[in-house]
C-alpha positions in Angstrom: 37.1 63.1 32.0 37.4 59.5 30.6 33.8 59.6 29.1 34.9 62.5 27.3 37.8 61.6 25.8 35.7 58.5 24.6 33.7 60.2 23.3 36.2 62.3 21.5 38.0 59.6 20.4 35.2 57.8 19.2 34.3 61.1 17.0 37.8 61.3 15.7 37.6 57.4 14.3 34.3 58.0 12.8 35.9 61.3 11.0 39.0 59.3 9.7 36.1 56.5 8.5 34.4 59.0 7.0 37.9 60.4 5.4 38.6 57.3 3.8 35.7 56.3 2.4 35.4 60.0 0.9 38.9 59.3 -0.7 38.2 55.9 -1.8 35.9 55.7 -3.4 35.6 59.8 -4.9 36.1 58.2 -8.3 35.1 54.4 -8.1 31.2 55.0 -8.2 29.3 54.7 -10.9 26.0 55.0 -9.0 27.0 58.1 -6.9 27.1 56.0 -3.4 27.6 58.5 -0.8 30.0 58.7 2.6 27.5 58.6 4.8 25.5 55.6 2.8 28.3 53.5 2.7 29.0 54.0 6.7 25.6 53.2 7.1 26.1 49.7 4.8 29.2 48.8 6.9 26.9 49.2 10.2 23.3 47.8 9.4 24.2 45.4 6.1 21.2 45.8 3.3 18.8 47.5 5.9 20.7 50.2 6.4 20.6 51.2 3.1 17.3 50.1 1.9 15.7 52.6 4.5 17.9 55.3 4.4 16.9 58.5 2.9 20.8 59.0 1.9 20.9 55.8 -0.2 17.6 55.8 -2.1 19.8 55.9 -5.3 20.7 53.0 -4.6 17.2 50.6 -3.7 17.0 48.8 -6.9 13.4 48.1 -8.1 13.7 44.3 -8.1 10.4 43.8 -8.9 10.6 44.6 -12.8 13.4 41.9 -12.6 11.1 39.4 -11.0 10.3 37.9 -14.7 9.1 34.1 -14.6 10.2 33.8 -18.3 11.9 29.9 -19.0 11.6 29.9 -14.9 7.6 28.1 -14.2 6.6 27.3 -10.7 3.6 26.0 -9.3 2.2 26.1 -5.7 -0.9 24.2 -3.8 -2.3 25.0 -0.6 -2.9 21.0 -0.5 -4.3 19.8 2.9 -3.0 22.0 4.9 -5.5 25.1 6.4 -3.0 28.2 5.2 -0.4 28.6 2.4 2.7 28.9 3.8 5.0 28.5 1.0 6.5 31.2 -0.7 8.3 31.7 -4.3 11.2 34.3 -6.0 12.0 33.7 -9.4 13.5 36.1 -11.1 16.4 35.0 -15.0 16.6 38.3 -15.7 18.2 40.1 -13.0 20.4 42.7 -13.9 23.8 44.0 -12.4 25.7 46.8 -13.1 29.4 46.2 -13.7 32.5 48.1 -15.4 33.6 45.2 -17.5 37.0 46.2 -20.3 34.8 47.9 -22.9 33.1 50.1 -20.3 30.1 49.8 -17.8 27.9 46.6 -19.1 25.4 45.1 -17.1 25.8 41.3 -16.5 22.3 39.0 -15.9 22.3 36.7 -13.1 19.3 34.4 -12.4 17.7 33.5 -9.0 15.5 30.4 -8.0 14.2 30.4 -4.7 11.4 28.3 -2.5 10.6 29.7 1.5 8.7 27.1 3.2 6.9 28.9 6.0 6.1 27.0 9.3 4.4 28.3 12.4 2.7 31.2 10.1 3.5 32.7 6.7 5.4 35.9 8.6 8.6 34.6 7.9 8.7 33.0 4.3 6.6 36.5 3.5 9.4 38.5 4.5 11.9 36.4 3.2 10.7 36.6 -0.1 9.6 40.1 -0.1 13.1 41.4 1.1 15.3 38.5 -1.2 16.1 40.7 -4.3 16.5 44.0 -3.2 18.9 42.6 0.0 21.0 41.0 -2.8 21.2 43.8 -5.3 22.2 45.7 -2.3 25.1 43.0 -1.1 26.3 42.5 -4.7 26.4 46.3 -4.9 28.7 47.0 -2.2 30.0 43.8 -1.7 31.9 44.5 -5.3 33.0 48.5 -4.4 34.9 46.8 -0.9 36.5 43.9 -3.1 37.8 46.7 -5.8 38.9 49.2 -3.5 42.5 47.8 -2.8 43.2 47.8 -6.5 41.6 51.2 -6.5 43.7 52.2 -4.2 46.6 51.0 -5.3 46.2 52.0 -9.2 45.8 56.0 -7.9 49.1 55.3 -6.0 50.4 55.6 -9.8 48.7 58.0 -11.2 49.3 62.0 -10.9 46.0 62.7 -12.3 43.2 62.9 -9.8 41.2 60.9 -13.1 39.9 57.9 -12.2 41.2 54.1 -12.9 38.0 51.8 -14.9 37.4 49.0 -12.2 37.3 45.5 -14.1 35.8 42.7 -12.3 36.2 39.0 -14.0 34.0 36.4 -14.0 36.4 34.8 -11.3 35.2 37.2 -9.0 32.3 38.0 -9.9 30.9 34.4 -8.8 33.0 35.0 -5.3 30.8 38.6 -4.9 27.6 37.0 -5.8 28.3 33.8 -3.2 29.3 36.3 -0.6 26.3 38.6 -1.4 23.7 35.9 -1.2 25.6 34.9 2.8 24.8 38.2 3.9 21.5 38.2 2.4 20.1 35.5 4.4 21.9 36.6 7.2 20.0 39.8 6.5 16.9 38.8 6.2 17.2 36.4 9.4 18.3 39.2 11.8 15.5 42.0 10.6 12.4 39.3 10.7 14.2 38.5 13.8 13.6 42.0 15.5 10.0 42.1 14.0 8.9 38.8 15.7 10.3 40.0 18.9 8.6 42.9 18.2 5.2 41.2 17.4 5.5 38.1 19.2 5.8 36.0 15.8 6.8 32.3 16.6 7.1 31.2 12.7 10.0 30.2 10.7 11.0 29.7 7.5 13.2 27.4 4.8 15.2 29.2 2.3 16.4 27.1 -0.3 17.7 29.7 -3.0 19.6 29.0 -6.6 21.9 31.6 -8.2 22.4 30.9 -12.5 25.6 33.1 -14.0 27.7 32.0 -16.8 26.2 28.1 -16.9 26.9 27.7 -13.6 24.5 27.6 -10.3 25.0 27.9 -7.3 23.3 26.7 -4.0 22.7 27.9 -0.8 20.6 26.5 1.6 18.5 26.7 4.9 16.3 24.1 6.7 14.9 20.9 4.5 13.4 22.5 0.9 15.4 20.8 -1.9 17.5 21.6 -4.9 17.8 19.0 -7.8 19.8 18.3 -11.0 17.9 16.4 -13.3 20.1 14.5 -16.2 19.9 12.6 -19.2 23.0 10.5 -20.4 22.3 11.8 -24.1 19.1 12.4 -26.1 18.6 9.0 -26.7 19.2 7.4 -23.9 16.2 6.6 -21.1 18.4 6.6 -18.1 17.6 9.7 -16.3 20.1 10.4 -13.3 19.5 13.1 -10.2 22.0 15.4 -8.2 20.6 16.6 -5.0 22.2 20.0 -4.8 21.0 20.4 -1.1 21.4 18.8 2.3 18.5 18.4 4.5 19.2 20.4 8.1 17.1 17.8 10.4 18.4 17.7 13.6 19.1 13.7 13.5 21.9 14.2 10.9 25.4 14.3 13.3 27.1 17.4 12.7 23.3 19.5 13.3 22.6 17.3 16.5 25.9 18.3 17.9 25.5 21.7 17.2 22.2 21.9 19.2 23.0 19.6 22.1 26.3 21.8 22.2 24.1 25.1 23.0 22.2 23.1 25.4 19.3 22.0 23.3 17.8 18.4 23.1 15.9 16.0 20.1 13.1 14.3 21.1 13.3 10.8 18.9 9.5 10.6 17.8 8.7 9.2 14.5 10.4 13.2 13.3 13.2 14.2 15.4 12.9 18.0 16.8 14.6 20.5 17.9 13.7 20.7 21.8 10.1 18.6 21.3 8.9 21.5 18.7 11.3 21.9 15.4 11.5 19.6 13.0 14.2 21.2 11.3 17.7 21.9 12.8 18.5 25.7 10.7 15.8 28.1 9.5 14.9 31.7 9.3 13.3 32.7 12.0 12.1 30.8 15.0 13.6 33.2 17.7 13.0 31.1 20.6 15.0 28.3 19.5 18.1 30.6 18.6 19.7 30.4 21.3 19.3 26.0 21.5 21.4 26.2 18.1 19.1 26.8 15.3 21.0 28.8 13.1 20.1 30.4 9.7 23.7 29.9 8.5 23.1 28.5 5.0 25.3 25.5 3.8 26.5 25.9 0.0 27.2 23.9 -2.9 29.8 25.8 -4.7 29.4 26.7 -8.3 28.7 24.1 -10.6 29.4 24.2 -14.6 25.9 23.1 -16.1 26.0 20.5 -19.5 24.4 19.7 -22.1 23.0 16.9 -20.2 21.5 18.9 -17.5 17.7 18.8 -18.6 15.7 20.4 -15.7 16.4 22.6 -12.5 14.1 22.0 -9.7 13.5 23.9 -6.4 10.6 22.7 -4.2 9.5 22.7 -0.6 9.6 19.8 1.3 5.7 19.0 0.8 7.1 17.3 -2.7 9.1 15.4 -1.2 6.7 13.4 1.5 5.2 11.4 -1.1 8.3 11.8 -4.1 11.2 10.9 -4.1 14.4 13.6 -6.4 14.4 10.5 -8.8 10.5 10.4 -8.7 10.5 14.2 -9.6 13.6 13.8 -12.4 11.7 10.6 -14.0 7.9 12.7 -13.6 9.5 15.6 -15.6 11.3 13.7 -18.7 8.2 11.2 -18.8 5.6 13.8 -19.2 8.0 16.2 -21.5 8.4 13.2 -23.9 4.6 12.4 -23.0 3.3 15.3 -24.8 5.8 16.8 -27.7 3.7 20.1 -27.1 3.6 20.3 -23.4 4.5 23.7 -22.1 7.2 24.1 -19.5 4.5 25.5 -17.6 2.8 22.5 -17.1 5.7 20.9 -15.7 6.2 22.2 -12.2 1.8 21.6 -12.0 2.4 18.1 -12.8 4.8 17.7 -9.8 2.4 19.5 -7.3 -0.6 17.8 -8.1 1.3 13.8 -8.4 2.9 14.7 -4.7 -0.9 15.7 -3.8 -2.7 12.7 -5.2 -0.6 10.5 -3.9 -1.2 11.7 0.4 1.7 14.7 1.2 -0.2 16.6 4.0 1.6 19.9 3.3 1.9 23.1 1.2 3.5 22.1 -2.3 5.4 24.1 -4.6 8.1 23.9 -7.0 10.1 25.9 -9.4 11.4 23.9 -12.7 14.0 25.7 -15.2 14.0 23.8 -18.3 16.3 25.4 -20.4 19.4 25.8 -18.1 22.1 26.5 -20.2 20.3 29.6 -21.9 18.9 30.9 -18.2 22.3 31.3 -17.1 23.9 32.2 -19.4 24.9 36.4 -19.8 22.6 38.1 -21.8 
């Protein structure tokens, strides 16, 4: 008798979900988002709807957006035996928004580096899954933060007509920060169940850059980097670096108490690792060490307004970095741009790669360099 009055009441709160999603959001969508597509979002995230036959309006082709216009990366196998490393880059993302005049469509750029370890599984899936998990998030992460108002406005209004939704810039950047959150957390849980499924042990970095409105933002996984590069005016030499990123090694204090906290130890070699194995204290993946506190919670670095003194975005996996230091990088990229009056922004990012290389980094190399920041994030 109890099991069936669970049951019953459990079928009576998923009607009454069902209810007020119907109600809610009748009017609000553009896009025709169904009942049932956004109970499945609410359950299983991006997933959900990705493979749902009830949603397949909805899964955005992100791959026409994937445009490496003003946005030039480079990548080298170096010395290692496999390329692990893995790029996204993609200034021409579109989103669809009601904005006062009526539905517009607002650009938002996307920088991202995946440094696979252990196998290329991880920083595969990461990258594959990046722009269609965020579409998704930005999607429905905007509908949930408009319904209130929605609600509220019909409250109002006789008519059964409905109200135009505006979104502002203001919270526009707060939907795109959330939306990226959940798309790593996304991405981490499904590659999750395929390498219980397939026994995978790798992992991956995620290190990814968001452009809207000349501003960026950050968010970050494991020890890839994210770099400001800066002149103090045209004429001046003095070139200056922000480090937009944290490394997660599992010597700096707040990570090491994290992991010794869920019982997990770091061996003090010449690289400190997570139990004897991970050199890196969050990441994507790496299953087995879950549960000793790696975590692929990504640590942010909250919208920043770019200037006119902002020369160069870079984005590179830590490979760069074993021989080059961020003010190595910044003074590599404003020495060979004034080098050569001609030199292509495409040359730019190769330059980096190949210096890191010639001077002894063991590992995969690649890096992403925007050159034209103000105009890459700016709404077009």
């Amino acid at each position: 008798m109890v099991m069936n009055f669970m049951i019953k009441w459990l079928s009576i709160v998923t009607l009454l979900r069902a209810l007020l999603y119907t109600v809610a959001y009748a009017n609000a969508s553009s896009h025709g988002v169904t009942v049932s597509c956004m109970l499945g979002y609410e359950e299983g995230g991006a997933p959900a709807v990705f493979n749902s036959p009830h949603c397949s309006q909805l899964v955005f082709s992100a791959e026409s957006s994937n445009s490496t216009k003003n946005c030039q990366f480079a990548m080298l196998q170096g010395r290692r035996e496999y390329q692990e490393d893995r790029v996204v880059c993609s200034l021409g993302l579109k989103l669809p928004f009601s904005g006062e005049g009526g539905p517009e469509e607002t650009t938002v750029g996307v920088a991202a580096i995946f440094d696979g370890h252990g196998g290329d599984e991880a920083s595969e899936m990461a990258s594959e899954m990046l722009l269609d998990y965020f579409l998704i998030h930005v999607e429905f992460t905007a509908y949930k933060r408009v319904l209130p108002n929605y609600q509220e406005n019909n409250k109002t209004h006789s008519s059964h007509q409905s109200t135009p939704v505006v979104i502002d810039r203001l919270s526009l950047r707060s939907i795109l920060e959330e939306a990226l959150l959940r798309t790593i957390q996304d991405i981490d849980s499904e590659f999750s169940k395929v390498a219980l499924d397939k026994g995978y042990v790798s992992g991956s970095t995620g290190t990814i850059v968001l452009l809207y409105n000349s501003q960026l933002l950050v968010a970050n996984v494991g020890d890839s980097k994210a770099l400001l590069c800066s002149k103090k005016g045209d004429s001046s030499k003095e070139v200056y670096v922000d480090e937009l990123t944290r490394d997660h090694h599992p010597d700096r204090e707040d990570e090491k108490a994290r992991i010794k906290a869920a019982g997990g130890f770091i061996t003090r070699d010449d690289i400190p690792r997570v139990n004897g194995i991970l050199a890196m204290s969050r990441a994507i993946g790496d299953i087995y060490l879950k549960r000793y506190g790696v975590t692929a919670e990504a640590e942010i670095t909250g919208w920043r307004t770019l200037t006119t003194e902002n020369s160069y975005l870079v984005v590179a996996s830590d490979g760069v970095f074993e021989t080059l230091t961020p003010k190595n990088v910044c003074d590599l990229l404003h020495d060979k741009a004034s080098e050569l009056s001609s030199c292509s922004a495409s040359s730019l990012p190769e330059w980096i790669v190949h210096r890191a290389f010639k001077t002894g980094s063991r590992d995969n190399l690649s890096a992403i360099v925007i050159s034209d920041l103000r105009h890459a994030s700016n709404v077009v």
